[in-house]
FIGULO-85936 format. One record per atom (N, C-alpha, C, O): residue in three letters; x, y, z. Coordinates in steps of 0.05 Angstrom, whole numbers, plus 5000, padded with zeros to 4 digits. Last residue first. Example, Ala and Ser with C-alpha at 12.3 -4.5 7.8 and 13.67 -1.06 7.14 Angstrom:
<atoms>
ser525749555142 ser527349795143 ser525850015157 ser526850235161 ala526448865156 ala524649105156 ala526449345156 ala528549345169 
</atoms>
This chain:
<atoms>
unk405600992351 unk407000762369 unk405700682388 unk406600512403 unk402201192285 unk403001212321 unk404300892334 unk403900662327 unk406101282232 unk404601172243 unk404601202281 unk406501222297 unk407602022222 unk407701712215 unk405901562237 unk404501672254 unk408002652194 unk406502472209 unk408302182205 unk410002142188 unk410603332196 unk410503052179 unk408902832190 unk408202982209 unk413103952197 unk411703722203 unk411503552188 unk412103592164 unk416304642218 unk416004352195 unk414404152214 unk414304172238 unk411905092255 unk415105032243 unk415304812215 unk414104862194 unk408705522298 unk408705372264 unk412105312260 unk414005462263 unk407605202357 unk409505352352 unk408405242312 unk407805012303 unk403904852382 unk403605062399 unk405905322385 unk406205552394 unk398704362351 unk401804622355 unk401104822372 unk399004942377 unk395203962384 unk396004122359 unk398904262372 unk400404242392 unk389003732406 unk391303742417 unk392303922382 unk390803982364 unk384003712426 unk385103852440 unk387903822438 unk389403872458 unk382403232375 unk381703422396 unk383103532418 unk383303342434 unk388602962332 unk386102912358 unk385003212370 unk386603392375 unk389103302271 unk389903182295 unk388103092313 unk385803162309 unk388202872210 unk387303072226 unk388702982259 unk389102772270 unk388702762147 unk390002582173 unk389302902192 unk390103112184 unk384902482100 unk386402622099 unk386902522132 unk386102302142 unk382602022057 unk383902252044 unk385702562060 unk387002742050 unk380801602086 unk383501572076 unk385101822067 unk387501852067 unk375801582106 unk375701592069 unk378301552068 unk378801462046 unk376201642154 unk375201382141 unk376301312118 unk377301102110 unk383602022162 unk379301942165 unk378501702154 unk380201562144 unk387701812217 unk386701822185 unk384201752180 unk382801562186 unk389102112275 unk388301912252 unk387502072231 unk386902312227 unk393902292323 unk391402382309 unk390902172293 unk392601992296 unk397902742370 unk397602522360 unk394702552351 unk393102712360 unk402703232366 unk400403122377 unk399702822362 unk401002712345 unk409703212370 unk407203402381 unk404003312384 unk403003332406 unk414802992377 unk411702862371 unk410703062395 unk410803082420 unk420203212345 unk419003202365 unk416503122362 unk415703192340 unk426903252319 unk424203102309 unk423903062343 unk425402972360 unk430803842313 unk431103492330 unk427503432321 unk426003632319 unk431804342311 unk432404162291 unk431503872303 unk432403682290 unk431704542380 unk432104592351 unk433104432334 unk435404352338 unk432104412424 unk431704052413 unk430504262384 unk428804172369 unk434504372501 unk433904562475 unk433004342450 unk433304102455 unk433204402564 unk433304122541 unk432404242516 unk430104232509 unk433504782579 unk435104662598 unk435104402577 unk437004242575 unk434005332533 unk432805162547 unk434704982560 unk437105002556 unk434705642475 unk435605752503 unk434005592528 unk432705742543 unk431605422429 unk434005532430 unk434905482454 unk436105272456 unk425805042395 unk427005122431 unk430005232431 unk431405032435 unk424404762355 unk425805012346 unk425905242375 unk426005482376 unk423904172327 unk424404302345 unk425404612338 unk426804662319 unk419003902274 unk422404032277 unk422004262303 unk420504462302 unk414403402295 unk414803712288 unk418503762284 unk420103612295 unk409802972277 unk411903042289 unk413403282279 unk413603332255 unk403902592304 unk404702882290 unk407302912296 unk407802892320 unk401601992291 unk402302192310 unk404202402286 unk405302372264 unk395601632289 unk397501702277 unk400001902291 unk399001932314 unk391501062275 unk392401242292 unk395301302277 unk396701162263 unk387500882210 unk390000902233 unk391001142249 unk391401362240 unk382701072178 unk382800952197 unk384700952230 unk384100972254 unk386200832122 unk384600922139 unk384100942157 unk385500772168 unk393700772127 unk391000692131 unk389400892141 unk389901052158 unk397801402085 unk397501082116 unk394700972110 unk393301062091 unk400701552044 unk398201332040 unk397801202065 unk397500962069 unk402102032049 unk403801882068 unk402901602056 unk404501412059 unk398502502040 unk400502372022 unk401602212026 unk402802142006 unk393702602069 unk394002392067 unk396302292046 unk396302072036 unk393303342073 unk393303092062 unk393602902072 unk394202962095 unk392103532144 unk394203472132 unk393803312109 unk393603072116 unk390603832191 unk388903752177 unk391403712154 unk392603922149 unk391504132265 unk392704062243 unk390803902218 unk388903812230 unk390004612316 unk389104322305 unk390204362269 unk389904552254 unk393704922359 unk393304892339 unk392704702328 unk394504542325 unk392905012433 unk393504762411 unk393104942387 unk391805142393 unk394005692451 unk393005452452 unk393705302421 unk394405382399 unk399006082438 unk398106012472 unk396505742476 unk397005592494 unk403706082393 unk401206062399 unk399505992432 unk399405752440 unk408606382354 unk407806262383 unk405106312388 unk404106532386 unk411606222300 unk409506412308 unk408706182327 unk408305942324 unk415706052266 unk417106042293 unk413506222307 unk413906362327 unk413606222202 unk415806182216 unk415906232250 unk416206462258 unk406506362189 unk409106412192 unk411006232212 unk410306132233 unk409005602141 unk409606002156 unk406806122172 unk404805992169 unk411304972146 unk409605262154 unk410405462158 unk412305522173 unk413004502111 unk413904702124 unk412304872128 unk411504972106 unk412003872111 unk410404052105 unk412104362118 unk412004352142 unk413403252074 unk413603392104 unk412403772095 unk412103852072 unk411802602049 unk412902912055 unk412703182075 unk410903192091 unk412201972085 unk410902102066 unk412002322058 unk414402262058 unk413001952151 unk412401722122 unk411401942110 unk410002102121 unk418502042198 unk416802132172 unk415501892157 unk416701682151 unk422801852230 unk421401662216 unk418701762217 unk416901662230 unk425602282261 unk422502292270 unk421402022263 unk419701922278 unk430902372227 unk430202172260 unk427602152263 unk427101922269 unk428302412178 unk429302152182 unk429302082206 unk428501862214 unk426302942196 unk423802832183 unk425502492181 unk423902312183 unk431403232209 unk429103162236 unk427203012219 unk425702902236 unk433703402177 unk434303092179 unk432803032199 unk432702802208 unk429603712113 unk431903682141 unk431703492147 unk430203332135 unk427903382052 unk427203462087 unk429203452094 unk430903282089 unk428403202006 unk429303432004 unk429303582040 unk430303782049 unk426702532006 unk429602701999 unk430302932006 unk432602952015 unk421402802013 unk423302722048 unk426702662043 unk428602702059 unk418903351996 unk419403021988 unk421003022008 unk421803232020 unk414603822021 unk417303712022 unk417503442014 unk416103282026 unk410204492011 unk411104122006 unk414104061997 unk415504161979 unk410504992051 unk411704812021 unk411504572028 unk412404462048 unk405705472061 unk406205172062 unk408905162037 unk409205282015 unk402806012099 unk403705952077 unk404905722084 unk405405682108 unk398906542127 unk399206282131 unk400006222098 unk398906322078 unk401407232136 unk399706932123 unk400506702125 unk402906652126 unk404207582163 unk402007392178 unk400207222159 unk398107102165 unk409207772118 unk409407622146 unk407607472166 unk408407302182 unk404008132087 unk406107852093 unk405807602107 unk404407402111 unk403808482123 unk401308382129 unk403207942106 unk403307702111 unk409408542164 unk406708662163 unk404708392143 unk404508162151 unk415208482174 unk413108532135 unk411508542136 unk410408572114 unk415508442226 unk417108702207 unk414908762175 unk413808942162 unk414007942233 unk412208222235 unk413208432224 unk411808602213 unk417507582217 unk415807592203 unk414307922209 unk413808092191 unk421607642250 unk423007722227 unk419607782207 unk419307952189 unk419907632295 unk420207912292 unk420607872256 unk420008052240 unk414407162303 unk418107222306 unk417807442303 unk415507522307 unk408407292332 unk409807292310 unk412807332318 unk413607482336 unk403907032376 unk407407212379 unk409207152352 unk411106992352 unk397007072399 unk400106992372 unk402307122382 unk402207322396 unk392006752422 unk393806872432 unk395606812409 unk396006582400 unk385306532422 unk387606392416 unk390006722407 unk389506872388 unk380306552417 unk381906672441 unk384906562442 unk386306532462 unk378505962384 unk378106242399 unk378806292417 unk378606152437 unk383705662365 unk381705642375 unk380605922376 unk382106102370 unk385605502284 unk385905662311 unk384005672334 unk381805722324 unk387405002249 unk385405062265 unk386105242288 unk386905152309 unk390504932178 unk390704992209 unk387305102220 unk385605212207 unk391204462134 unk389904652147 unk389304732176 unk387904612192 unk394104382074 unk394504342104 unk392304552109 unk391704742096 unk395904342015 unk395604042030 unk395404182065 unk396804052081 unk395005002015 unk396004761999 unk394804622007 unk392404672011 unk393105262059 unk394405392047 unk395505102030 unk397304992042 unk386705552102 unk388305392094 unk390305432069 unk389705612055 unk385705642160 unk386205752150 unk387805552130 unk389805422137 unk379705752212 unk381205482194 unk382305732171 unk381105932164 unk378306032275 unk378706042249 unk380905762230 unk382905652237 unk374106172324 unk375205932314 unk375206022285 unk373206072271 unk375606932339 unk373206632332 unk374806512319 unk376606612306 unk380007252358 unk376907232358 unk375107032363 unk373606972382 unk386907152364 unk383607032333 unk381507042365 unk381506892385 unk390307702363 unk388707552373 unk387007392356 unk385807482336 unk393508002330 unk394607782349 unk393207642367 unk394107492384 unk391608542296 unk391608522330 unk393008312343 unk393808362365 unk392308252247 unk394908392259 unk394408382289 unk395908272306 unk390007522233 unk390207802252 unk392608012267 unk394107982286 unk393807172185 unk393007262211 unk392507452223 unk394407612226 unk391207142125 unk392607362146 unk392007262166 unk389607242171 unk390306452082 unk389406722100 unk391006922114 unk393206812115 unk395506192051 unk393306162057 unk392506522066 unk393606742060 unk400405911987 unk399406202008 unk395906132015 unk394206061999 unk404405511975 unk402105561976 unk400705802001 unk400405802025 unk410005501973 unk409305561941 unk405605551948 unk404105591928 unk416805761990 unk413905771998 unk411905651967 unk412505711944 unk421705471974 unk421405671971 unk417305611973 unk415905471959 unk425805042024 unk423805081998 unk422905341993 unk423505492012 unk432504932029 unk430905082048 unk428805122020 unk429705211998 unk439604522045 unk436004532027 unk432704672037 unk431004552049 unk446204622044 unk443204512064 unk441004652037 unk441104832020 unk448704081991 unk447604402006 unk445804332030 unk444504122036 unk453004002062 unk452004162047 unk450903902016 unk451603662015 unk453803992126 unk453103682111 unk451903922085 unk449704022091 unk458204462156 unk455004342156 unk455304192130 unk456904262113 unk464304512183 unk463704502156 unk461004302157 unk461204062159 unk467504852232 unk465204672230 unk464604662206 unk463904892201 unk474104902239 unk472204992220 unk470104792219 unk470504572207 unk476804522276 unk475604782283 unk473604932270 unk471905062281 unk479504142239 unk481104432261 unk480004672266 unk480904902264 unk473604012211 unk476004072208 unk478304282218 unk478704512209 unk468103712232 unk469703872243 unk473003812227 unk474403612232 unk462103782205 unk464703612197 unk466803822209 unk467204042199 unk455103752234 unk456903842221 unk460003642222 unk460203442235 unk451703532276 unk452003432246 unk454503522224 unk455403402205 unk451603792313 unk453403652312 unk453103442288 unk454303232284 unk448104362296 unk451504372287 unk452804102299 unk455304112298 unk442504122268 unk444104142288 unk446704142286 unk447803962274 unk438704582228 unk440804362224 unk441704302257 unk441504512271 unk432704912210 unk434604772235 unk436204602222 unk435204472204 unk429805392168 unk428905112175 unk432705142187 unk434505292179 unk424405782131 unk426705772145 unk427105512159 unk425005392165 unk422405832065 unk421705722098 unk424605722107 unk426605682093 unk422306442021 unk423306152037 unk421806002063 unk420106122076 unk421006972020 unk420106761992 unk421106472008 unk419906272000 unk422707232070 unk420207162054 unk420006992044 unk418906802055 unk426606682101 unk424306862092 unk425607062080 unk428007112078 unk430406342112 unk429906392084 unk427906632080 unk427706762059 unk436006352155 unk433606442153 unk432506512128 unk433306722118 unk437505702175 unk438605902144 unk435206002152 unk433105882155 unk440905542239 unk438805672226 unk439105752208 unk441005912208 unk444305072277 unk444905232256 unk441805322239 unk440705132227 unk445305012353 unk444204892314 unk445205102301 unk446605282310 unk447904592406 unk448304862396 unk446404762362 unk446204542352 unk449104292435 unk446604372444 unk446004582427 unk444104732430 unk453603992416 unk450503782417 unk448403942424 unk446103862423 unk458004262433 unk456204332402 unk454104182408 unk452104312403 unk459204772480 unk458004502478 unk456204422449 unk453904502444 unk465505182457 unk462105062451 unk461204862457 unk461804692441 unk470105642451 unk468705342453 unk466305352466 unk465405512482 unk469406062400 unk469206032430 unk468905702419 unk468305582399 unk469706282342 unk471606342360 unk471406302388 unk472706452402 unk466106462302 unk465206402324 unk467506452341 unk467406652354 unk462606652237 unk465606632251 unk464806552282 unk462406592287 unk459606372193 unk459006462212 unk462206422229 unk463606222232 unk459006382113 unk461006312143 unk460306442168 unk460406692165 unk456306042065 unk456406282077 unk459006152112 unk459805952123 unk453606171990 unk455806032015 unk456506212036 unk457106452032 unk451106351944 unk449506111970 unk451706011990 unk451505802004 unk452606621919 unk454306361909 unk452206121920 unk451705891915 unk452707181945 unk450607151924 unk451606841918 unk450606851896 unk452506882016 unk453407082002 unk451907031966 unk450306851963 unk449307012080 unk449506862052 unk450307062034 unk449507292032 unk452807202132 unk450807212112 unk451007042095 unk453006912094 unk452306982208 unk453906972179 unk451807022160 unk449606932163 unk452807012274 unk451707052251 unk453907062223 unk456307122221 unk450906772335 unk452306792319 unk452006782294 unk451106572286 unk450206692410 unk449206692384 unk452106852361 unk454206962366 unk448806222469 unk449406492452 unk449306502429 unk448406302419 unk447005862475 unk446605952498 unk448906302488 unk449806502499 unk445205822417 unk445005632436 unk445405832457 unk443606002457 unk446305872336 unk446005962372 unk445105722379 unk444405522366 unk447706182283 unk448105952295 unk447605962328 unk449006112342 unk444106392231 unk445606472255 unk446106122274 unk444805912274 unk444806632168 unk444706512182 unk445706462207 unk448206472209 unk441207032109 unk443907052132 unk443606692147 unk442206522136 unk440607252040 unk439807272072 unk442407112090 unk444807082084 unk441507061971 unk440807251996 unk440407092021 unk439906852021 unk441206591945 unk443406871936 unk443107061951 unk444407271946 unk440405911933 unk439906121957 unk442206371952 unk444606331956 unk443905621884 unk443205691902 unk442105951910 unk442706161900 unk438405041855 unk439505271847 unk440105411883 unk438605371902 unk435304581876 unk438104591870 unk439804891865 unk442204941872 unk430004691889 unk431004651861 unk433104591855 unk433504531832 unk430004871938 unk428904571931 unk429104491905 unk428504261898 unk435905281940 unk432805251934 unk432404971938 unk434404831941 unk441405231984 unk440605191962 unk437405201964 unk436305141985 unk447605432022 unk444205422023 unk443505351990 unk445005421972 unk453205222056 unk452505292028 unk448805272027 unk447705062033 unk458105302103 unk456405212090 unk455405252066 unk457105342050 unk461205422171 unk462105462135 unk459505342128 unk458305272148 unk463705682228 unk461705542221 unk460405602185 unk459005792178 unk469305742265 unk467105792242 unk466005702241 unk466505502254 unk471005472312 unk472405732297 unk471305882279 unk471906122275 unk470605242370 unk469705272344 unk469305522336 unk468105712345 unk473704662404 unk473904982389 unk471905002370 unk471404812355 unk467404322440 unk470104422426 unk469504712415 unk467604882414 unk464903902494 unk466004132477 unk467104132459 unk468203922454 unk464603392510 unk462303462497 unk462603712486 unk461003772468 unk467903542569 unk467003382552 unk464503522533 unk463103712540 unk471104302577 unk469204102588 unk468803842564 unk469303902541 unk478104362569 unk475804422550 unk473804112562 unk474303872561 unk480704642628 unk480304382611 unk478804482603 unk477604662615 unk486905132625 unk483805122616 unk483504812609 unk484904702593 unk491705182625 unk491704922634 unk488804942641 unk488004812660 unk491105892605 unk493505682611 unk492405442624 unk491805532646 unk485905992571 unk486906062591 unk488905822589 unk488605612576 unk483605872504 unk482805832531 unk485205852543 unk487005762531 unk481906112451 unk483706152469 unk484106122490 unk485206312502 unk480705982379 unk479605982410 unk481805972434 unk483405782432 unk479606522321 unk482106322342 unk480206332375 unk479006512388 unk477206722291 unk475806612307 unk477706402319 unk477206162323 unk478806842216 unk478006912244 unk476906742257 unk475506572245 unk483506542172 unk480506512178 unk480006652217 unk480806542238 unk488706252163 unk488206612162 unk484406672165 unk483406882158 unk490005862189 unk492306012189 unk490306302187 unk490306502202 unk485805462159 unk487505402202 unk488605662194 unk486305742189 unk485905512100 unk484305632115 unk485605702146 unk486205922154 unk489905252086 unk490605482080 unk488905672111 unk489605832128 unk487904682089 unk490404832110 unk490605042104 unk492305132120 unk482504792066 unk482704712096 unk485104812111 unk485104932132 unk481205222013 unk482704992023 unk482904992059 unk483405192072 unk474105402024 unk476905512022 unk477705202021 unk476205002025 unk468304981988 unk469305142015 unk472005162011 unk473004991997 unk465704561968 unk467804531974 unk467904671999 unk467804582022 unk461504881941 unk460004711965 unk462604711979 unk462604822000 unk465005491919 unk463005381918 unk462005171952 unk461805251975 unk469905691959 unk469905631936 unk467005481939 unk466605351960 unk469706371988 unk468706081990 unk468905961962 unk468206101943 unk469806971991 unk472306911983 unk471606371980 unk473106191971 unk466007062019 unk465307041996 unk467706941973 unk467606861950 unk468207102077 unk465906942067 unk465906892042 unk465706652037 unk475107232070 unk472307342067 unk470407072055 unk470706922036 unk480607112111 unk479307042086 unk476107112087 unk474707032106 unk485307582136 unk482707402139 unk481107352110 unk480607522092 unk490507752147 unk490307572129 unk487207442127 unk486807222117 unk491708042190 unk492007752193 unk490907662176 unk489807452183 unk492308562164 unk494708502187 unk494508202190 unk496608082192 unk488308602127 unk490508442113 unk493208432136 unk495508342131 unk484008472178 unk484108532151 unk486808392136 unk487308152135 unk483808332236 unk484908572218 unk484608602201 unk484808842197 unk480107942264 unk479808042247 unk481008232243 unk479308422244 unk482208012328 unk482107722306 unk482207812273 unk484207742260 unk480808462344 unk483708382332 unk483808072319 unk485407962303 unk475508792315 unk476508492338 unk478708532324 unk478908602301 unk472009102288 unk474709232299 unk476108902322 unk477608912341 unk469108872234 unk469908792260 unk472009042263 unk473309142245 unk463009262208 unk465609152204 unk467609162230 unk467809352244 unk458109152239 unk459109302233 unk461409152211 unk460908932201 unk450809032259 unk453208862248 unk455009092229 unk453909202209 unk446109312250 unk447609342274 unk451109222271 unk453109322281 unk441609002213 unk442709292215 unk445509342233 unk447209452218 unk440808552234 unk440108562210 unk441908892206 unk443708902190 unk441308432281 unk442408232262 unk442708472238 unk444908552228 unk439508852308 unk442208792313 unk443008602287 unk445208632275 unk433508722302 unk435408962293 unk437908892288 unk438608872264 unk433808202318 unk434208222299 unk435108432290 unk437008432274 unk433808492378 unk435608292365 unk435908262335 unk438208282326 unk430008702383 unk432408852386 unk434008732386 unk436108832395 unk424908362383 unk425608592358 unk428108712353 unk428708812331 unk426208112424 unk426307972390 unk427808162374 unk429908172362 unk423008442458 unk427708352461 unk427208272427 unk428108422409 unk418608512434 unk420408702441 unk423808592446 unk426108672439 unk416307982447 unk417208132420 unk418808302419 unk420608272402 unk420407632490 unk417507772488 unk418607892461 unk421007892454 unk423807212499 unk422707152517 unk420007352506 unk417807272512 unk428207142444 unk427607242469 unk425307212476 unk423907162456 unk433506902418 unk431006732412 unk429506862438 unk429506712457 unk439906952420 unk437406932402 unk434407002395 unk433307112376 unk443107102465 unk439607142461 unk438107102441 unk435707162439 unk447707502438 unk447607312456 unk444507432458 unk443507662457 unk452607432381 unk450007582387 unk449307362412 unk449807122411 unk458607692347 unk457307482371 unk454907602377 unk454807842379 unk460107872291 unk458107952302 unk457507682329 unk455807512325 unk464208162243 unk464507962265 unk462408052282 unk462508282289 unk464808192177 unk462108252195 unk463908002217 unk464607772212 unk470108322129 unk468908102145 unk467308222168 unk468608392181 
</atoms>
């Protein structure tokens, strides 16, 4: 069993990024935590998961790492709890599951679990937690979009957060242009990749995640999956989505000015109609964090012809994540 607390997720310049994911990705040992002995306390291995199900529950309370321990006549603040793990299961948009990569759970600290080959995975945790501020991330890349759950969606069983499974992450299926390794666009560039088309301004500033820059030229294409809204995270039901939702790569890439958006018309809204843009939050370490949460980023219409939904002038993304439109309010 990997016992790995990671604090910072989500840093402030490429450089911390980079020395973070290191850490994810490389750095993660086998625990020496006394939580985790091995067969002194019996810990049950990620992989040890029975399919969606997951271990038996009471077996699990007894030999699963991440006992929480608060001090003698410690009050656990409102809006807290123990939380001991964090269990789940990843799947394709096909149903089939997800047989690689990891997932981290953070908020004002962090926390990692892999996927194991089954698609099931366990992040150990072992602190109490304000969960309403806390999510859950399946990092799919490459071949995936990576995409937010909020852990108070999850099913608390004595501690073992058990996420609303499978969670559902698409596997990329339309590849556009490179973004500039330098990280700068030059000149107004349109880059397009399926049903969508991004507008960069000139002089327009990037901060690729780390996970993407690692793959080089990869990692900076613009790439799309189309989402039926059965298959959307749950930010496309709070947002009230019409139509399918769009996942972008790259993943989490920080932009200094608007990004103008150009979106089929799958939704069928009216010609014509005002519209607004709504995005999956993906703010970690904030005074009002809102990873996973449906946010209205810009607002826009539908061209004459009906055939497609563009944002308003001067306005767009400032982050690539998921999107979807519906009617404006």
């Amino acid at each position: 069993m990997t016992y790995c607390p990671l604090r910072r997720h989500r840093c402030g310049s490429l450089r911390a990024t980079s020395a973070l994911i290191a850490l994810v990705l490389a750095a993660c040992t086998p625990s020496t935590d006394p939580r985790d002995a091995g067969d002194a306390s019996g810990a049950v291995d990620a992989t040890a998961m029975d399919g969606a199900s997951g271990p038996d529950v009471a077996a699990r309370d007894v030999t699963v790492p991440g006992m929480c321990n608060p001090f003698m006549g410690e009050v656990v603040p409102a809006g807290s709890s123990c939380v001991r793990a964090v269990e789940g299961s990843v799947v394709q948009d096909d149903g089939a599951s997800l047989t690689r990569g990891f997932v981290t759970v953070c908020g004002n600290a962090c926390f990692v679990g892999d996927v194991d080959s089954r698609g099931n995975f366990q992040a150990v945790v072992g602190e109490i937690l304000p969960v309403s501020v806390y999510s859950l991330l399946v990092h799919g890349r490459p071949q995936h979009a990576s995409a937010y759950w909020l852990l108070s969606s999850a099913r608390d069983e004595m501690g073992i957060f058990r996420m609303p499974a499978p969670l559902s992450v698409p596997r990329y299926t339309s590849d556009g242009p490179e973004l500039p390794e330098s990280m700068m666009v030059t000149a107004e560039t349109r880059a397009t990749a399926g049903a969508v088309t991004l507008v960069f301004a000139a002089g327009s500033r990037l901060e690729f995640d780390f996970e993407d820059f690692e793959l080089g030229a990869l990692g900076r294409r613009v790439r799309v999956a189309e989402v039926a809204l059965d298959r959307a995270p749950p930010f496309a039901a709070e947002g009230m989505v019409r139509g399918p939702v769009f996942a972008l790569g790259p993943f989490a890439l920080k932009i200094d000015r608007p990004v103008g958006v150009r979106v089929a018309n799958r939704a069928m809204l009216p010609a014509g109609s005002n519209v607004e843009f709504v995005a999956m939050g993906d703010v970690i370490v904030s005074e009002n964090p809102n990873a996973g949460r449906a946010v209205v980023v810009a607002r826009g219409a539908v061209s004459m012809d009906g055939a497609t939904i563009e944002t308003a002038a001067g306005q767009g993304l400032r982050s690539l994540t998921w999107i979807g439109v519906r009617p404006a309010r």
